[in-house]
N, C-alpha and C positions, 0 to 999 in steps of 0.2 A: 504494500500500500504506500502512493507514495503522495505526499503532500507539499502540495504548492500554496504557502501561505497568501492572505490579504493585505491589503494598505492602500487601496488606492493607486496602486502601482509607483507611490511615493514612497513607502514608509513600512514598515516591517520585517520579520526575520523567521527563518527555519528554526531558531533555535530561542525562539520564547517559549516559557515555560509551561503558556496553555495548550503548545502543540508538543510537550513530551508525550513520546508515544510507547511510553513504559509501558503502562496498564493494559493498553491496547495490545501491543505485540503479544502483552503474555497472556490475557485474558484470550485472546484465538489464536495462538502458535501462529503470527506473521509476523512478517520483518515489517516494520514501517519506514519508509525512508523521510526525511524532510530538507529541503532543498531550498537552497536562493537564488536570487538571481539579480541584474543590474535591474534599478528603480528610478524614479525622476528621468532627467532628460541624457542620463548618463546611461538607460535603460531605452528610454521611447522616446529618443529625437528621429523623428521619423520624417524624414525628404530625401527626394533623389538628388539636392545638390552634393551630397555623401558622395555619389558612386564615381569614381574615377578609378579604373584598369590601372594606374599608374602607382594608385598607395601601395605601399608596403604591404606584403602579404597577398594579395588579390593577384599581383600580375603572373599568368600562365594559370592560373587556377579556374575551372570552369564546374566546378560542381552545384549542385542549387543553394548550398548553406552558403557556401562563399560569396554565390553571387546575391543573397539575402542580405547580408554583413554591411553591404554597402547602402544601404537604404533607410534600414533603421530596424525597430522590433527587437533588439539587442536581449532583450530581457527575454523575450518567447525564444531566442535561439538557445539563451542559455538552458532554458528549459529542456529542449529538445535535444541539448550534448548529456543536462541531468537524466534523462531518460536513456539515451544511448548507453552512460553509463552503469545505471541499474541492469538494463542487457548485457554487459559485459562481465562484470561483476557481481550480482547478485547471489549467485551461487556460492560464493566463498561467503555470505554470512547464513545460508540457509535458505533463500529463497528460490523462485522458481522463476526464471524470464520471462516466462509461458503464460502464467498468472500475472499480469501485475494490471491494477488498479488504481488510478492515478484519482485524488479528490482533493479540492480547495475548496477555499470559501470565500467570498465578493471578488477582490482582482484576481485570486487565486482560483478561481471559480469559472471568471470570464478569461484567463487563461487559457482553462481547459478546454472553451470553446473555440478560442485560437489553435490550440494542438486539435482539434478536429478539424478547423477549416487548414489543416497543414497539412501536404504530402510526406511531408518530412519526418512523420512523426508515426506513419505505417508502421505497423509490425511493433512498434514501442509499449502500448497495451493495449487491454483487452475490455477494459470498464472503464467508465469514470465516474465520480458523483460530483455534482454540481450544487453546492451549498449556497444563498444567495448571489448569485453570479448572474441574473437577468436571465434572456431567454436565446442566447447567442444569439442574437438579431440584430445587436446595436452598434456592430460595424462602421467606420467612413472608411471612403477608400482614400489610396496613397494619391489617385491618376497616373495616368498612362504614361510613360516614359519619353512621347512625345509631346503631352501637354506640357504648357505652359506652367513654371513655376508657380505664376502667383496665384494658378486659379482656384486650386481646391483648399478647402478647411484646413485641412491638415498640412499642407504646405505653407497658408496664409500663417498658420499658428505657429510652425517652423521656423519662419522669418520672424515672425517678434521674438523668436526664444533667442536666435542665431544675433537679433539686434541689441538684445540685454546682455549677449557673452561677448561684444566688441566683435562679433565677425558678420555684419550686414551683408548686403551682394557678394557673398563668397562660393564658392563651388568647388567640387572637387580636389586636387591636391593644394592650392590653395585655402580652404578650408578646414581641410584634416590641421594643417600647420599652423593656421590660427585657432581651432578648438584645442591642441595640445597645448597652447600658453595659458588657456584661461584656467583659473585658479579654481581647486573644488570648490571652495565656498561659494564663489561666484553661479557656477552650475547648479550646484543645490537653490539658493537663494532666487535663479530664473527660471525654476521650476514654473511657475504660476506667473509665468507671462503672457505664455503664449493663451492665457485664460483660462476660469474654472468653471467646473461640474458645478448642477443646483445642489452639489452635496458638499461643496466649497471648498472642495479638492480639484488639485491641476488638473487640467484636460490634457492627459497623458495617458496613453495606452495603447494597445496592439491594435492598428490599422491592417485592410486587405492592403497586400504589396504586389499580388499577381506573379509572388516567387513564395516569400516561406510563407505565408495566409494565403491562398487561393479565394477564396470568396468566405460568405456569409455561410454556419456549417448548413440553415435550415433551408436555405435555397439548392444549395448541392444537394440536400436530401432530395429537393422534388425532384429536382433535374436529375439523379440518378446517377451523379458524380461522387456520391458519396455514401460509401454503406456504411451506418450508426453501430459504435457498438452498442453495449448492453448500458441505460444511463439511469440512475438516481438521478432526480434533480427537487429539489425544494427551495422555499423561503420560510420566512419568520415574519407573523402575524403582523409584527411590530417597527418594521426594519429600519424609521425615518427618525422612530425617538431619538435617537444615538448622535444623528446629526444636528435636530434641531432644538435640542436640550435647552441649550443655553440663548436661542432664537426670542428674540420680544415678539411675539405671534400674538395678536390681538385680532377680532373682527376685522375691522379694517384691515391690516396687512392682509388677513385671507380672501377677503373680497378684493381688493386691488392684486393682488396675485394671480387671482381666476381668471379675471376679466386682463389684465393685459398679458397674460400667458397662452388664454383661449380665445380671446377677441368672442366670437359668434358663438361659439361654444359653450359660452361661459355660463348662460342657464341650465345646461344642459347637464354639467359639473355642479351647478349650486342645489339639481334635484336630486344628485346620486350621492351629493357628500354635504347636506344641510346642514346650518349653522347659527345659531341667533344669540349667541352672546360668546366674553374671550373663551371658554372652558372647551366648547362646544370647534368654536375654529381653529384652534389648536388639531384638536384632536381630528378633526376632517380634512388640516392639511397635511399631517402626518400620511391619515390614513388614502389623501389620494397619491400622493408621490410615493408611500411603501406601493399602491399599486400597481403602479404607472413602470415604476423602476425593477420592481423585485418581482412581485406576487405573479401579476396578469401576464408581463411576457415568458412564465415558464412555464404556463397553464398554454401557453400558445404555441409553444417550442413543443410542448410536450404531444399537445393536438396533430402539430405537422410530422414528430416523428414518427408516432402512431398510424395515421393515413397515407402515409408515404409509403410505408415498412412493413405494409400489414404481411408481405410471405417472405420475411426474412425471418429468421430467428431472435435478433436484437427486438428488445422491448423498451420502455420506458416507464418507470415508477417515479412517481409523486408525492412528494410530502409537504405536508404544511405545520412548521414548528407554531404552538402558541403556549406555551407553558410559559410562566414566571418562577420568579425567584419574591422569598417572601422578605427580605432582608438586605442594608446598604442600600447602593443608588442602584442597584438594577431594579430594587424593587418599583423602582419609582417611571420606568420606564418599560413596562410590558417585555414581550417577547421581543428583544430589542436586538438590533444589527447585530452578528458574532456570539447570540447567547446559548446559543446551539453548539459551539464547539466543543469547549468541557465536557458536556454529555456525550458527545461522540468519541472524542479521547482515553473517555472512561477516567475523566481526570475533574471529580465533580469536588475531590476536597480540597481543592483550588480556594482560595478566598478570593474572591471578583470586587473588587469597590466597596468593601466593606461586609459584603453578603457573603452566609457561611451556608453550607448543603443541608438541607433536611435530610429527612430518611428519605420520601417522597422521590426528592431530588436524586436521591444515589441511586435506588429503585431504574429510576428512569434512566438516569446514566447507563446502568449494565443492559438495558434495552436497547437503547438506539447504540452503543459501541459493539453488541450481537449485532444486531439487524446489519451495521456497516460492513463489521467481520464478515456473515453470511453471504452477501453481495458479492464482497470483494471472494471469497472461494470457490461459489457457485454463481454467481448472476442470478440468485433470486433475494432478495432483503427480506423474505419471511421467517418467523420464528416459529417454535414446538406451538409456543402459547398464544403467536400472531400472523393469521395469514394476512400477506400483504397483496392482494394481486395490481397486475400493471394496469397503465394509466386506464385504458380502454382497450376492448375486443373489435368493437365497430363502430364504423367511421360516424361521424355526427357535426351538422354544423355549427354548433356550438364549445367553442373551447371552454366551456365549464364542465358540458357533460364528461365526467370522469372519475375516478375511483381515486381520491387522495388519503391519505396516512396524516392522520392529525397526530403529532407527537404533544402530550400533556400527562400531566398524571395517571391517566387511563386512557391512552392509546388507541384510537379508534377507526374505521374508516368512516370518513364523511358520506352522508344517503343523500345530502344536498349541494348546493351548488356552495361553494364560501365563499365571501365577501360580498355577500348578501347578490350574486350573480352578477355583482358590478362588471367584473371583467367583461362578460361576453358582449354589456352595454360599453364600454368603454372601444372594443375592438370593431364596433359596429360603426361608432362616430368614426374611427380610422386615427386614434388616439396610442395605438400602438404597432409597434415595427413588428416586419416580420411578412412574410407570405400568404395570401389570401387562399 
């Protein structure tokens, strides 16, 4: 099992102490491996003013990782050498190359959907689980190799990064020679130039390149370029708390937030996530952006693998974490972004923010770090005491219709749609990415 931690693609480590994978390994006899990788723009400066034949290392080289190297995604390559590696070695601590199951959680999550839109990343394993990570949908691309520098998003955002580290109009070798003067501080620090996420983190991350990302993984599904393997994928009830904690969200910010984020739209959002006083819009805007971001596109991911896939073998399992913590600041904050990991770790006597594990909570912990164990052996997440089956048998137009895994104190599947069927209304406005 190997994990690819979260952060934003800023900020995090393989080797924090909520991703010891002690309890895990020995509680199912597997190896867990945990992995890093480059993050900020030392990670994901992603433009084709990079690629010059001419830098060091690249010239006479013609393989696809090399000719990736030059473009950006620096973080997803490293992934894909940490995976190559697990294939080469694994065996010497006990594992099996044959088996391995890769799983993160938010960048670490939408990672993983990067290694499935990757050729590069064939043969490397055989599962993955997707902890809130979206619904691999939310791709930009790089542009074409012909276009025009300034045209696309990701290019435009390039340039202001390339103009905060002193190297404007630069390209190619050129470039490499002015990015090796600038100072890490500097790099770290123009992180959050090129602009942030409404989660108020850099807009950094793995883009299609048309070499190591090939496209979006859920459109290769329909097109038939891409055979899924076997996929967990969930969110948490709660996921928005985390970020907007410390937000002054009042009525009014939620009403101006609707109406100049939806223009026309915006009644149509004021009837699916109602609000009449501060208590109330808070809580509505949490809970439309957890949707928007987390929830709805991996009920939608999960719809297109399903109807895509029906006579393959690969399936797709759904879960929806909503359990709390009764203690500390998590309590104060629902099933909040990352509160899902501990229990999956088997690593529940963690003290989080001041919150200590009940029984309750340890209970549940050795459930869902089973249910992971089982996946990751066989490719099913079912327990002796919990059938779990996959998302759907048949096809259905609506991505709510499906069988998800509520993880809480008692374990359940859902008989109804969650989120009160918001999603299927949101996907109808055309309020979410992804495949029709």
């Amino acid at each position: 099992m190997v994990w690819i931690h979260g952060g934003g693609f800023v900020a995090g480590s393989g080797s924090f102490n909520l991703y010891n994978g002690a309890h895990l390994a020995a509680r199912g006899e597997v190896v867990v491996v945990t992995v890093n990788y480059r993050l900020g723009l030392l990670g994901f400066l992603n433009t084709r003013r990079l690629a010059n034949n001419e830098v060091s290392g690249f010239q006479g080289e013609s393989d696809e990782l090399t000719h990736a190297r030059q473009v950006g995604n620096f973080g997803i390559q490293d992934q894909v050498l940490a995976l190559r590696w697990v294939q080469d070695h694994i065996r010497d601590f006990g594992g099996d190359p044959d088996n391995v199951t890769v799983f993160g959680e938010s960048a670490g999550g939408f990672s993983i959907c990067a290694l499935l839109g990757s050729s590069l990343s064939e043969g490397l394993f055989e599962r993955v689980i997707i902890q809130s990570g979206g619904g691999c949908n939310g791709f930009v691309a790089l542009g074409e190799r012909g276009e025009e520098l300034a045209t696309t998003v990701v290019e435009q955002s390039a340039a202001t990064s390339l103009e905060s580290m002193g190297c404007a109009g630069l390209s190619g070798v050129e470039l490499h020679e002015c990015l090796s003067t600038v100072p890490l501080e500097t790099v770290i620090s123009s992180a959050s130039a090129g602009g942030e996420s409404i989660l108020g983190l850099p807009q950094l991350g793995p883009v299609t390149d048309g070499v190591l990302i090939k496209g979006r993984p859920d459109q290769m599904i329909r097109d038939g370029a891409l055979d899924p393997p076997s996929i967990l994928i969930g969110s948490n009830a709660d996921e928005m708390t985390l970020f907007t904690f410390n937000l002054p969200i009042d009525l009014d910010f939620y009403q101006s937030s609707v109406e100049g984020g939806f223009g026309l739209l915006a009644n149509s959002i004021f009837n699916l996530y109602p609000a009449e006083d501060d208590q109330e819009a808070r809580a509505a805007y949490n809970a439309l952006l957890s949707d928007l971001i987390f929830i709805c596109p991996k009920l939608k991911f999960a719809a297109t693998v399903s109807d895509n896939n029906r006579d393959q073998d690969a399936n797709i399992w759904v879960y929806h974490f909503t359990h709390t913590l009764s203690s500390g600041l998590p309590s104060l904050l629902g099933a909040t972004h990352a509160l899902e990991i501990p229990f999956v770790f088997n690593n529940s006597h963690l003290e989080l923010y001041g919150a200590s594990a009940s029984e309750e909570d340890k209970q549940l912990s050795l459930q869902m770090s089973d249910s992971w164990i089982n996946f990751a052996r066989t490719g099913d997440p079912s327990l002796p005491e919990l059938a779990w089956p996959a998302y759907r048998s048949t096809e259905s137009p609506s991505i709510d219709e499906g069988q998800i895994m509520e993880w809480s104190v008692s374990p359940n599947l859902f008989n109804i749609p969650i989120r009160m069927g918001r999603c299927q209304q949101l996907n109808e406005l055309n309020l979410l990415r992804g495949i029709e």
